[in-house]
N, C-alpha and C positions, 0 to 999 in steps of 0.2 A: 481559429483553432490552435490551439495547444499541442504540444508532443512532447513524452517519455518515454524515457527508455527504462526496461523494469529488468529486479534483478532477482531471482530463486537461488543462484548460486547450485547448480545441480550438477551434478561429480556422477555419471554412470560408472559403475564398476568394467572389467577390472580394475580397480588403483592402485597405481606407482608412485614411489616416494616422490615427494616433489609436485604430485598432480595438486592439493587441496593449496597451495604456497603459488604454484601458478594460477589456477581459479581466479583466485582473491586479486593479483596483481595484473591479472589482464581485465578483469574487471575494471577496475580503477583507470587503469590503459584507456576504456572505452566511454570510462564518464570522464574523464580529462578531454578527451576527442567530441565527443558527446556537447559539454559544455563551449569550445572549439568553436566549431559547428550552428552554433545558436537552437540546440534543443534547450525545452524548457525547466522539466525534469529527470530526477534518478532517481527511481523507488527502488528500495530494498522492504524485502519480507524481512519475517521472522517464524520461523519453526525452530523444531525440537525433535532430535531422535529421526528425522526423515532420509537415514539413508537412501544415497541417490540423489532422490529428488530435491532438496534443499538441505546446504549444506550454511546458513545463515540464519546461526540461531543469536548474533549479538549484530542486528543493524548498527547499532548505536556506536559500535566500533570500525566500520565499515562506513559510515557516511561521518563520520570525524575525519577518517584521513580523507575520504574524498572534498572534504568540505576545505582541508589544506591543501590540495591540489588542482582547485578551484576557483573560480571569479563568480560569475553569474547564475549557471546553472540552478534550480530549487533542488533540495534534497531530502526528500519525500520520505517517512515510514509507511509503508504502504504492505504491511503494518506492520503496528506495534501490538504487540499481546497484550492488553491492560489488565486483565484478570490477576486478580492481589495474589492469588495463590502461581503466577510467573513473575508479573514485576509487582510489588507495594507499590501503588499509587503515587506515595511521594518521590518514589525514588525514578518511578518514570518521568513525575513532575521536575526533578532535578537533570536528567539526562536530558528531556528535549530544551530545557531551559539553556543549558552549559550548548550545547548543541547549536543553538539557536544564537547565540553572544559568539561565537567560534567562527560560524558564519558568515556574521554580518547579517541577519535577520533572513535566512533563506530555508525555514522549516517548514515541510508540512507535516500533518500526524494527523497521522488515517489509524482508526482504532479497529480489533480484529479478536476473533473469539478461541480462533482454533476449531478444527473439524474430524481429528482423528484421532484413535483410541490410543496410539503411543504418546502423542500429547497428552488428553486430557486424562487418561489413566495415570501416567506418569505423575503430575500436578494434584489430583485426586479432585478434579474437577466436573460436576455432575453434569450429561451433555444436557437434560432435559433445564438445568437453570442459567447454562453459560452467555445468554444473551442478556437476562438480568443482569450477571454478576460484570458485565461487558460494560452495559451502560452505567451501571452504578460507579464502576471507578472511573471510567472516562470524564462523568461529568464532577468528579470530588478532584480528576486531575484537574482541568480545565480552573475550576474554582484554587486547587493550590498556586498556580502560576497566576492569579490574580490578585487575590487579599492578602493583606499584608496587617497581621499574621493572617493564616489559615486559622479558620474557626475551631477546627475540631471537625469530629464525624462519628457517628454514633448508628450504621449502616444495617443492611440484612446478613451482608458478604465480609465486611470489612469496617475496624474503628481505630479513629486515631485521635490522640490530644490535641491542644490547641499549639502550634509550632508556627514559625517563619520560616517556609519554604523557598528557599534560596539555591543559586540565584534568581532573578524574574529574566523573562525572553526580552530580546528586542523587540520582537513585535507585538501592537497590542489591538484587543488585548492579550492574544497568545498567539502562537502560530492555527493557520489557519487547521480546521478540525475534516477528517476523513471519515468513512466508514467502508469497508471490506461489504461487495453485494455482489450475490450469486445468483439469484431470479428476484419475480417479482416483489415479491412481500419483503426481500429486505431494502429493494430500492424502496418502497414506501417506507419502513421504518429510518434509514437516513433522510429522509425530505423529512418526518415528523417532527425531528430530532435537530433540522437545520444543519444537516452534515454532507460535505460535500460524497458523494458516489463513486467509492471505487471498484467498476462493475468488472470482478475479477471471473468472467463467463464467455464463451465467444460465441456472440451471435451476428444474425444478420441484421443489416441496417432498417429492415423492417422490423425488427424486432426490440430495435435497439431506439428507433422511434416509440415505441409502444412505453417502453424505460423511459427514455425520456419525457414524455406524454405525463405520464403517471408522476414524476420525480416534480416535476418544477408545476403540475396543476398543486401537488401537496404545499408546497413551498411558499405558492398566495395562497394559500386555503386558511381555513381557521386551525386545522391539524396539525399546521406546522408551532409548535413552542421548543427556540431550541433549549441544548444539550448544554452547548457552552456559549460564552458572553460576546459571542458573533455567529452569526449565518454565513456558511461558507455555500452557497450554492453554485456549484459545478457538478457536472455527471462527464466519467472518464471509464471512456471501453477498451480493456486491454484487444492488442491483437498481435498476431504473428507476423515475422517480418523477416523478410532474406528478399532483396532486391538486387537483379540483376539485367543488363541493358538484354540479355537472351533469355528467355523464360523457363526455357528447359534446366539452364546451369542453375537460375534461382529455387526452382523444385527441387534439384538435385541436391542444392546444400544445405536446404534449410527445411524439407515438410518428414524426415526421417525424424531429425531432432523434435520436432515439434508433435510429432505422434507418438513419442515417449511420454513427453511431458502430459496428453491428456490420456495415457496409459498409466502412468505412477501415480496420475493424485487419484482417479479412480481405484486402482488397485490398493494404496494405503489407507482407502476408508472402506474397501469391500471383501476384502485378502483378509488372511491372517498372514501376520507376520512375524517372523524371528530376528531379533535384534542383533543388529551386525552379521546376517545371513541376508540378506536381501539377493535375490537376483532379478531387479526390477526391468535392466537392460536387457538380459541375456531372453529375460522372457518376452521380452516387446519385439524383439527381433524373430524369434520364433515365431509369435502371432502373425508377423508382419511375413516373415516367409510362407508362413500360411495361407493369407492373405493371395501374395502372388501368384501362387500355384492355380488359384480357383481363377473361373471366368468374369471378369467387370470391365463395363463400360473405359474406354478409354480417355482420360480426361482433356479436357477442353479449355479453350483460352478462356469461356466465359464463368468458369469453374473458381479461376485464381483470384478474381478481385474482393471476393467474401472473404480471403483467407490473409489478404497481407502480403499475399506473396508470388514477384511475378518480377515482371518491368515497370520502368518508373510512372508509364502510362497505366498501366495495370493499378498500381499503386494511388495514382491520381483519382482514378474513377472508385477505389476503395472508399477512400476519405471524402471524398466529393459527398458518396453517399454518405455516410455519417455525418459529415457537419450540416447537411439537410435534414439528418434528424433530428438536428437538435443536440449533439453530443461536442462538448465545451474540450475535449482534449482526445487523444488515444495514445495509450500508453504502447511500445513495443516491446513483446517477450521475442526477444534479439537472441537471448543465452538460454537454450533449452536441446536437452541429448547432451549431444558430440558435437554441436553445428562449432566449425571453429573459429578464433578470433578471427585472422586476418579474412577472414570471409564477412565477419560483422562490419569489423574494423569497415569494407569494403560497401559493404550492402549504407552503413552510417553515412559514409560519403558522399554515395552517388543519389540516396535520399535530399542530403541537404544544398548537393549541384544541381537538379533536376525537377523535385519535387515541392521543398518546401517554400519557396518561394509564392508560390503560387497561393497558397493559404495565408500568405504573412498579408497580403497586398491590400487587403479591407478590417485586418483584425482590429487595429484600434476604432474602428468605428462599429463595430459589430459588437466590441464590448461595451462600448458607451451605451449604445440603446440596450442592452441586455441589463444595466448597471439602472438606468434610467427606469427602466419598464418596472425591474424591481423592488426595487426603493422603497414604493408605499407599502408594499408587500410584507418586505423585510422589516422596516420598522412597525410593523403593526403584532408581528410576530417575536419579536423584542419586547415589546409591551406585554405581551402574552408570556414570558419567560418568567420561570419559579426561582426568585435569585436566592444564595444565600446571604443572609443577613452579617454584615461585617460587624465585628462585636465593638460596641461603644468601650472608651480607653478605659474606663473603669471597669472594666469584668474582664479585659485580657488577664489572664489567671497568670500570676508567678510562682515557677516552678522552682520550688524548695530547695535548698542546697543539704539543708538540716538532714531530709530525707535520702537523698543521694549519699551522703557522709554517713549517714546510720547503715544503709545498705551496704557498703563498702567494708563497714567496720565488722556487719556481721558474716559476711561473706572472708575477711579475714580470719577470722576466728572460728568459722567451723573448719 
C-alpha cells in the first residue's frame, strides 16, 4: 500500500495579513517532511472562488516549488480542471509536461470536472455537460503530450490546429492519468476509461471494497477502452488523519478541522453564496455548538479506526482494513479547518516511526502479482483503444508566414 498526503489549501476566516503566505509555506514545510519521511505522494487540488474551503486555485505553481524542494516524493494533481473553458488543453498539456522535466519524471494527473455553481457559473460551464466536456480534453491532453506534432482537433467542446505541443514529459507515454470519484458510477466511469481512482469520499472499508470490487472487475472487462495511451490502474481512498500515541489528544486536534471540511464542500454546492462574504467557519462552529448542547452517545475506541483518526494502533487496523479491500493507496486530508502545522508536522512522524513500516514489508511483492494478474487484461484493453491517427509527413500542414504578415499589416493600419 501506497500513502499521500493531500492538499485543499483551506484558510477559515477570520484572516490576518500574512495567514494565505503562511498556508502556502507550511504546506511545503510538510511535503519537504512528507518526502523525508518516505511517503509516496502530494496531491494538490485545484478550485476557484472557494472562499475558505480551498484556497488553491494554481496547483501548477505550488507543486513546481515543491517539486524544487524535493527528491523522491510523486507529485500528484489530484486535480487538475481540464475543461477548455479553465485550462486550453494545450496549455495544461504544456504545464504537466515542464512539470514533469522539473522533476525528474515524478507527475501524476488526475483529471477533475468541478462541482459548484461559483466555479462552473463563473467559467460559463453547463453542470448537465461538464463530464463530456472533462473527458474530451483529457483525452486531446493525453494525445498532445504524445504525437509529435499534435494532429489537430476538431471537437464538440473545444478545436485546435495542427501544432507541436512542447515540451514532451519524461515519462512515457505521459505521466500516469487520474480521475476525481465521488460514488459509484464515477468509479465505473475511471475503470471504463483506464484511469487510475481518485476516491475523493470517505467511506468505510466495506464500502470501499465494494469500489474496489467494481473498479478493477471493469478494468479486465471488455468495458475497459482507455482514455489515454496507458492504463493506470490504482484506486486511492482519501481519509482523515491526526495521529496521536493518546487518542483523546488525536480527536482533540484533528476531528474539529475535519468536520469543517465535510461542512464547507457540502455547504458550497447546497448554500447560496456571497462572494468574499463567506462565513463558512463561523457557521460550522455554531452547528457544531449545537451539536454539543443536544444529547449523543459518547464516543468509543471502536468509532476511530473508520476515521483516520486515533493512535498508531487505531491507525494500523484503519489501513489494515483497506488494503484487504483492495485499495492500492490512501491519501491523507492532514490540512483541513484550523488543525495546526506542528500538530501534522507531529501526527507525519509518528505515522512514519510506528505505522508505516508495517505496510512497506510485502509491497514489492503484492505489486508484482497485481502487475502480473493484470497484464493480459491491460493489454487486451490497449487493443481495444481508439487512437488518434499521427499524420503521415506529407499532410503536416505548413502554417503560412504570408498570412501572419497580411494580418499584422492589416491590424497596423486600421
Amino acid at each position: 500500500m501506497k500513502f499521500g498526503v493531500f492538499y485543499e489549501h483551506q484558510l477559515p476566516k477570520p484572516w490576518r495579513p500574512g495567514d494565505e503566505e503562511r498556508l502556502f509555506h507550511e504546506a511545503l514545510a510538510q511535503v519537504r517532511l512528507a518526502d523525508e519521511l518516505g511517503f509516496d505522494y502530494a496531491w494538490e487540488v485545484e478550485h476557484h472562488f472557494l472562499d475558505e474551503y480551498s484556497h488553491s486555485s494554481a496547483p501548477e505553481v505550488f507543486l513546481a516549488a515543491a517539486a524544487g524542494q524535493t527528491t523522491r516524493i510523486r507529485l500528484g494533481h489530484g486535480i487538475r480542471q481540464v475543461i477548455p473553458n479553465y485550462n486550453h488543453p494545450a496549455r495544461t498539456a504544456e504545464c504537466l509536461s515542464t512539470l514533469d522535466l522539473v522533476s525528474h519524471g515524478r507527475v501524476d494527473f488526475g483529471i477533475g470536472e468541478g462541482a459548484t455553481r461559483l466555479e462552473l457559473g463563473a467559467f460559463k460551464i453547463p453542470a448537465k455537460e461538464k463530464r463530456s466536456m472533462c473527458l474530451e480534453a483529457a483525452e486531446q491532453v493525453a494525445n498532445m503530450m504524445v504525437l509529435e506534432p499534435y494532429p489537430g482537433f476538431e471537437g464538440k467542446y473545444f478545436s485546435m490546429p495542427c501544432r507541436n505541443v512542447v515540451p514532451k514529459p519524461v515519462q512515457k507515454p505521459h505521466p500516469p492519468m487520474w480521475m476525481a470519484c465521488t460514488n459509484r458510477d464515477t468509479i465505473r466511469i475511471a475503470a471504463a476509461n483506464g484511469l487510475g481512482a481518485l476516491a475523493f469520499s470517505f467511506v468505510d472499508p466495506g464500502e470501499a471494497r465494494v469500489w474496489a470490487d467494481i473498479y478493477y472487475g471493469i478494468i479486465k472487462s471488455e468495458a475497459c477502452i482507455p482514455l489515454g495511451h496507458a492504463v493506470n490502474a490504482n484506486i486511492a481512498m482519501v481519509s482523515n488523519f491526526s495521529l496521536h500515541e493518546d487518542r483523546a489528544t488525536a480527536v482533540a486536534r484533528g476531528e474539529e478541522g475535519f468536520e469543517f471540511f465535510r461542512y464547507a464542500v457540502n455547504a458550497l454546492v447546497a448554500h447560496d453564496t456571497t462572494p468574499g462574504r463567506t462565513r463558512l467557519w463561523e457557521e460550522h462552529i455554531e452547528l457544531r455548538h449545537a451539536r454539543a448542547a443536544e444529547p449523543r452517545a459518547a464516543q468509543t475506541g471502536a468509532d476511530i479506526p473508520t476515521t483516520g483518526i486515533g493512535t498508531p494502533d487505531d491507525m494500523r487496523a484503519h489501513l489494515a482494513a483497506f488494503q484487504d479491500a483492495g485499495i492500492d493507496q490512501v491519501i491523507f486530508l492532514q490540512q483541513a479547518g484550523k488543525n495546526r502545522h506542528e500538530h501534522i508536522v507531529a501526527s507525519l512522524e509518528l505515522f512514519a516511526a510506528e505505522v508505516m513500516g508495517r505496510f512497506r514489508v510485502d509491497a514489492a511483492e503484492r505489486e508484482a502479482r497485481k502487475v502480473a494478474e493484470l497484464a493480459p487484461h491491460i493489454a487486451a484493453a490497449m487493443a481495444r483503444k481508439n487512437w488518434m491517427r499521427p499524420l503521415a509527413e506529407a499532410d503536416i500542414p505548413v502554417v503560412k508566414a504570408s498570412v501572419v504578415r497580411a494580418q499584422v499589416n492589416q491590424e497596423a493600419s486600421s
